[in-house]
C-alpha positions in Angstrom: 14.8 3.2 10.8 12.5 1.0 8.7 11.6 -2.7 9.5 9.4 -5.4 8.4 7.8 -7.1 11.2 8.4 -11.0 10.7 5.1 -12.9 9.6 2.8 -9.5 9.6 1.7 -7.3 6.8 2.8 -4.1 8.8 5.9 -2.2 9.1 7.5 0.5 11.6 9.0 3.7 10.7 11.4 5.6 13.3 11.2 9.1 12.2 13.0 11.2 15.0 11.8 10.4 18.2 8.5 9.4 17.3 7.4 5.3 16.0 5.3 4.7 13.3 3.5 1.8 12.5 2.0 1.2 8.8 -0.4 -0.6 7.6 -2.4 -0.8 4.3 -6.0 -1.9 2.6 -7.9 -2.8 5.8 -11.2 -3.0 3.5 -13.5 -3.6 6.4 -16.8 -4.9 5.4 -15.2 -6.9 2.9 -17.1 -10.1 4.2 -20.5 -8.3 3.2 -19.3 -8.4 -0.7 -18.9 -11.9 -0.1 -22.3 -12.4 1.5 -24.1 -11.1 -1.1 -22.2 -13.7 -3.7 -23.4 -16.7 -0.9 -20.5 -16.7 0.7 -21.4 -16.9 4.6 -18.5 -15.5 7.0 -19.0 -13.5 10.1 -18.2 -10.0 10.9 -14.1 -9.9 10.3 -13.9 -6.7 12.2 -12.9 -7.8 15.3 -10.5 -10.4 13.9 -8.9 -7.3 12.3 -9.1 -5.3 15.4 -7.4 -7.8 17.8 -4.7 -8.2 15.3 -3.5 -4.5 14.9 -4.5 -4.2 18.1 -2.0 -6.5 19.4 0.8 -5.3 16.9 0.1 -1.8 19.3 0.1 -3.4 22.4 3.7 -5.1 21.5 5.1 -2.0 19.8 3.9 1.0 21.0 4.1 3.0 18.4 3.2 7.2 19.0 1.3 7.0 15.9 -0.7 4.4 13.0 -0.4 5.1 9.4 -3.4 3.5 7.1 -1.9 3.2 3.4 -6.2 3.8 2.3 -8.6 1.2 1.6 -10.2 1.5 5.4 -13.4 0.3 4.2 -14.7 -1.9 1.5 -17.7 0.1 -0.1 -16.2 2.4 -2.7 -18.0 5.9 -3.7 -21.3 6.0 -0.9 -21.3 4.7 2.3 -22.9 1.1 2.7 -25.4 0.9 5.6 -23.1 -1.4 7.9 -20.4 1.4 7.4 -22.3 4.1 9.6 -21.6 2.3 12.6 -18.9 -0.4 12.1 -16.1 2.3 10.7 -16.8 4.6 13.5 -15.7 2.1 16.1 -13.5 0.6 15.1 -11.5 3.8 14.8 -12.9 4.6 18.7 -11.4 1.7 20.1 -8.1 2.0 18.0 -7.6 5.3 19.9 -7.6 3.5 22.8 -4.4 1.7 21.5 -2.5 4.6 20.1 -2.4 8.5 20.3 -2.8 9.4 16.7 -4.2 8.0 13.3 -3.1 9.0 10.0 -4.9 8.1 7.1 -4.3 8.5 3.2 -7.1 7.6 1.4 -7.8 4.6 -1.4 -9.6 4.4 -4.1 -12.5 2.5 -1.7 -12.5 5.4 0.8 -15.3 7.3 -0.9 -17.1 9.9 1.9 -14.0 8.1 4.4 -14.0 11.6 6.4 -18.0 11.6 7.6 -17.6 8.3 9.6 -14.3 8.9 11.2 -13.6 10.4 14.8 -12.3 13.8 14.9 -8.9 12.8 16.2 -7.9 10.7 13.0 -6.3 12.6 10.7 -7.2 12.4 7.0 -4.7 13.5 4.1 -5.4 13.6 0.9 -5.0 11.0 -2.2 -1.5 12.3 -2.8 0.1 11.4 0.0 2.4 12.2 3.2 6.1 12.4 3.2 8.1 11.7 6.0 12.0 12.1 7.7 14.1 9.5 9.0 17.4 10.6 10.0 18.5 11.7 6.1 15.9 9.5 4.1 12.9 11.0 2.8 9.7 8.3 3.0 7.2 8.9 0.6 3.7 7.8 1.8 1.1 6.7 -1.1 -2.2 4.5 -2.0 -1.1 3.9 -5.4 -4.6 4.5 -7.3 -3.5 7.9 -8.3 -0.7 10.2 -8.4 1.2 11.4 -5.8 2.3 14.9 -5.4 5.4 16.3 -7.3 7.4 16.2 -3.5 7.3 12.7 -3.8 9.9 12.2 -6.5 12.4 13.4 -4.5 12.0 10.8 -1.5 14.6 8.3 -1.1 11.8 5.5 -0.3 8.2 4.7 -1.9 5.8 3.1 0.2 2.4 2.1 -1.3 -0.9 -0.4 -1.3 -3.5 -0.9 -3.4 -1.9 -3.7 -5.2 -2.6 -6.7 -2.7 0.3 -8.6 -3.9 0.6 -12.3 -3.7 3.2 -15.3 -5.0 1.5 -18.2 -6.1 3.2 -21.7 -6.8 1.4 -24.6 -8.5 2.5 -28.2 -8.5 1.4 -30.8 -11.2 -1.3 -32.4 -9.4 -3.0 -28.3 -9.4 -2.3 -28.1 -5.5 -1.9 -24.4 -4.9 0.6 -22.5 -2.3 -1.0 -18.6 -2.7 1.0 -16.2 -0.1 1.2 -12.9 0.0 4.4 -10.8 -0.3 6.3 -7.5 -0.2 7.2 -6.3 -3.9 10.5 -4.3 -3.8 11.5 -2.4 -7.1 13.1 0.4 -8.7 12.0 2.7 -11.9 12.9 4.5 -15.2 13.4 8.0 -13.8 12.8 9.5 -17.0 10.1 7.5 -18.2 8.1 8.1 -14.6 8.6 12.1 -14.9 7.8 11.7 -18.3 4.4 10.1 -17.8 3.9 12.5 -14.6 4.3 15.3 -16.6 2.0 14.4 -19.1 -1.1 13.7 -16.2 -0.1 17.0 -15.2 -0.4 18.2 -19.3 2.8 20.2 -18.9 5.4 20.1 -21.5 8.3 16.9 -21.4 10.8 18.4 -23.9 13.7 16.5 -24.9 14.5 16.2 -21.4 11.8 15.0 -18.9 14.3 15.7 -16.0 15.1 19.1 -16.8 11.8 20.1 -17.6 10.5 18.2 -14.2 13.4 20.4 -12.8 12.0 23.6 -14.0 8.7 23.4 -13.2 8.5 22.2 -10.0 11.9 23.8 -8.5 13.6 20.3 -7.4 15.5 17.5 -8.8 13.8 13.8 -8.8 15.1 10.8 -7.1 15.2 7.1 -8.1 13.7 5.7 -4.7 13.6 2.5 -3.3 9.6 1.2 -3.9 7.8 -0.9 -1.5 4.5 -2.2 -2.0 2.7 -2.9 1.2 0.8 -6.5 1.3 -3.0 -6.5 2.3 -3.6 -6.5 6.0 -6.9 -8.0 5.6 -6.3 -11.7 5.8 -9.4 -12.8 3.7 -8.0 -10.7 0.8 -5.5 -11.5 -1.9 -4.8 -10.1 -5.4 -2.4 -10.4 -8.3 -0.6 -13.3 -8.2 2.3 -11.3 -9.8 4.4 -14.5 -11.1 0.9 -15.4 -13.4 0.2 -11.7 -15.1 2.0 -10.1 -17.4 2.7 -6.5 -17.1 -0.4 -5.0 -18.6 -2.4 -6.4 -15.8 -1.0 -3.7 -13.3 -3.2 -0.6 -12.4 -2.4 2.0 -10.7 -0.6 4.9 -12.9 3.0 4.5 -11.2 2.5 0.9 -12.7 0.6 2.0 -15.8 3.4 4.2 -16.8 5.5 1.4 -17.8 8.5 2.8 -15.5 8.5 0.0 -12.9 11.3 -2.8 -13.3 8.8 -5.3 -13.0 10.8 -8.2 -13.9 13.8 -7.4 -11.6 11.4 -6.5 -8.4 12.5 -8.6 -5.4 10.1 -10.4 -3.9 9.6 -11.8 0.2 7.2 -13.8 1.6 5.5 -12.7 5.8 8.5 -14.6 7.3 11.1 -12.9 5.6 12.0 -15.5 3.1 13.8 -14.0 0.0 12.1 -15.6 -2.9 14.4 -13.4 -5.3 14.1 -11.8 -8.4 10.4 -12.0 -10.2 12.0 -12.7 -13.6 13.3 -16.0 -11.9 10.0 -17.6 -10.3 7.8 -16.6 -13.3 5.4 -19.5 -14.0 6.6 -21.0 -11.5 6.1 -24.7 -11.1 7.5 -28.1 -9.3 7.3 -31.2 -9.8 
């Protein structure tokens, strides 16, 4: 089982017996960055605590998946991190039994502020069973493992996606969204296996095939929005492709233009290709 709870930035997994619910780019402290540009908001910890706090309390998930980005600060840890990481994490393990965390590209020296009972992975990922689908766990700043081309789902942050429509007076609507897509197989293994500076051949399959004992999969991708609600990013029906990081997205094996987009509420927006540049009058 996977489902998108309506009108939140979270989704729960059913693998076995055991409910999971996932979450991405927290990026705690985020309000300090703003600070120090004059912006003056208050601690957003709590607000952020209340409100996966209370997607625990209705759900009751066994265990919480963090898609990395906990905290803002990127390689060292900022001064406000020693203490406000710490417990927040305490008083989440007063929600839920276990915490899982794959680490972001801001989750620089993560492991020294967290309680011993969260569990932290490493960059490339976690892969998980439902029923017969393999769900492949991932950031999205780096590569995953070579286990991951052989799930049949792709879940990933990092992106902070968001749709945003313009009418002619310049009002703005900016929402964030869940980007659904599919990629070149061959293209993918072909750029992995470069990164990996291992040989592509005339067939990048067959060599993936032969080197890492298993064949890859054209998965289903899902990238997670933001669950920090002062955050948003790309507005992906302004950019054109070259403004995508990440090296799943660098690779230029995404099918950008026929990712499906949905808004918090479940509303289909459709294919990307369609609402590019979007405008009304």
């Amino acid at each position: 089982m996977l489902k998108f709870i309506q009108n939140e930035p979270a989704l729960l997994i059913k693998v076995n017996n055991e409910k999971i619910l996932l979450i991405s780019d927290l990026h705690l402290g985020f309000e300090k960055e703003l600070y120090s540009h004059g912006f003056n908001i208050p601690s957003q910890i709590d607000r952020i605590y209340n409100k996966l706090g209370n997607l625990l309390n209705i759900y009751k998930p066994s265990r919480l998946i963090i898609l990395g980005d906990v905290k803002h600060g990127t390689s060292k840890i900022l001064p406000h991190e020693w203490s406000d990481i710490p417990n927040f994490f305490e008083r989440l393990l007063t929600n839920v039994d276990k915490i899982d965390i794959i680490p972001g590209n801001h989750d620089g020296s993560l492991k020294t502020l967290l309680p011993s009972k969260v569990n932290l992975h490493t960059t490339k990922g976690l892969m998980l069973k439902s029923g017969k689908r393999l769900i492949y766990l991932i950031h999205g700043h780096s590569w995953p493992s070579p286990e991951a081309f052989t799930a049949d789902i792709l879940i990933m942050g990092h992106h902070h996606f968001v749709v945003e429509i313009m009418d002619t007076s310049g009002l703005r609507l900016i929402e964030p969204i869940w980007f659904v897509a599919k990629w070149d197989k061959e293209k993918i293994i072909s750029s992995f296996l470069k990164s990996r500076r291992l040989k592509v051949g005339k067939n990048p399959i067959n060599s993936f095939k032969k080197f890492f004992k298993f064949t890859p999969k054209n998965p289903r991708i899902i990238i997670m929005p933001t669950f920090n609600p002062l955050l948003r990013g790309m507005a992906v029906n302004k950019n054109t492709n070259k403004d995508y990081l990440g090296p799943i997205f660098e690779s230029g094996a995404i099918d950008i233009e026929n990712s499906e987009l949905y808004l918090l509420d479940g509303t289909y927006l459709g294919y990307l290709s369609n609402i590019k540049h979007l405008s009304f009058e």
